[in-house]
Residue, then its C-alpha position, 0 to 999 in steps of 0.5 A: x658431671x658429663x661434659x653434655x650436661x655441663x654444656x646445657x648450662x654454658x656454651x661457652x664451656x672449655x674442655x680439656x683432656x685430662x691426663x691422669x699421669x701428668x703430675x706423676x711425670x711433673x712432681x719429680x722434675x719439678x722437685x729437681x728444680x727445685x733443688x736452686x732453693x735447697x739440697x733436699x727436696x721430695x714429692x709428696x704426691x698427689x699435688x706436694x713438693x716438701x723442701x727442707x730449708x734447714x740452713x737455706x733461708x738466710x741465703x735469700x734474707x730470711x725466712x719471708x724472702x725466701x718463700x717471697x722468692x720461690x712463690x714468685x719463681x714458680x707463680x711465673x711459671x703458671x703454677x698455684x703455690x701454697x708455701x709455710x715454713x715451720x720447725x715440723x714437716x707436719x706443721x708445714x704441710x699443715x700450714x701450706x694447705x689450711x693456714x693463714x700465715x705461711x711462717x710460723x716462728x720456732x717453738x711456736x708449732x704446738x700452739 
């Protein structure tokens, strides 16, 4: 919708710029930040971090403390997260963005 046509319905509409290579720029430096919480991280564009936590998780307590400490992390920055753990990047992925419960116990991925 046109910003003219949006501001019939509200006055009190805010507009902001859009900047198309904002997350071009943000995804990688988030991604090095993310590095405090495993070796291995990646973009996965458009909106997506994947991190491998193979061996990380029970340095925070578990798998809840883990993703309980980097939602809490980034939450304080102003960011939305969506997170899941699971023996698959796919189950993961899948998990973070359409599931309910963001851990899903070993083996258990194919249910």
């Amino acid at each position: 919708m046109a910003v003219a046509d949006a501001r019939v319905f509200t006055q009190d509409l805010t507009i902001l710029d859009d900047k198309p290579d904002l997350l071009e720029k943000l995804l990688p430096r988030l991604a090095e930040w993310c590095i405090r919480f495993s070796p291995i991280v990646a973009v996965d564009m458009p909106d997506g971090l994947l991190i491998d936590a193979s061996g990380c998780t029970h340095l925070w307590g578990g798998d809840q403390a883990y993703l309980e400490d980097i939602s809490k992390k980034l939450s304080a920055r102003g960011y939305e997260v969506r997170l899941a753990i699971a023996d698959t990047i796919g189950a993961a992925w899948g998990i973070a963005r359409f599931g309910s419960e963001p851990i899903v116990s070993s083996g258990r991925h194919i249910d």
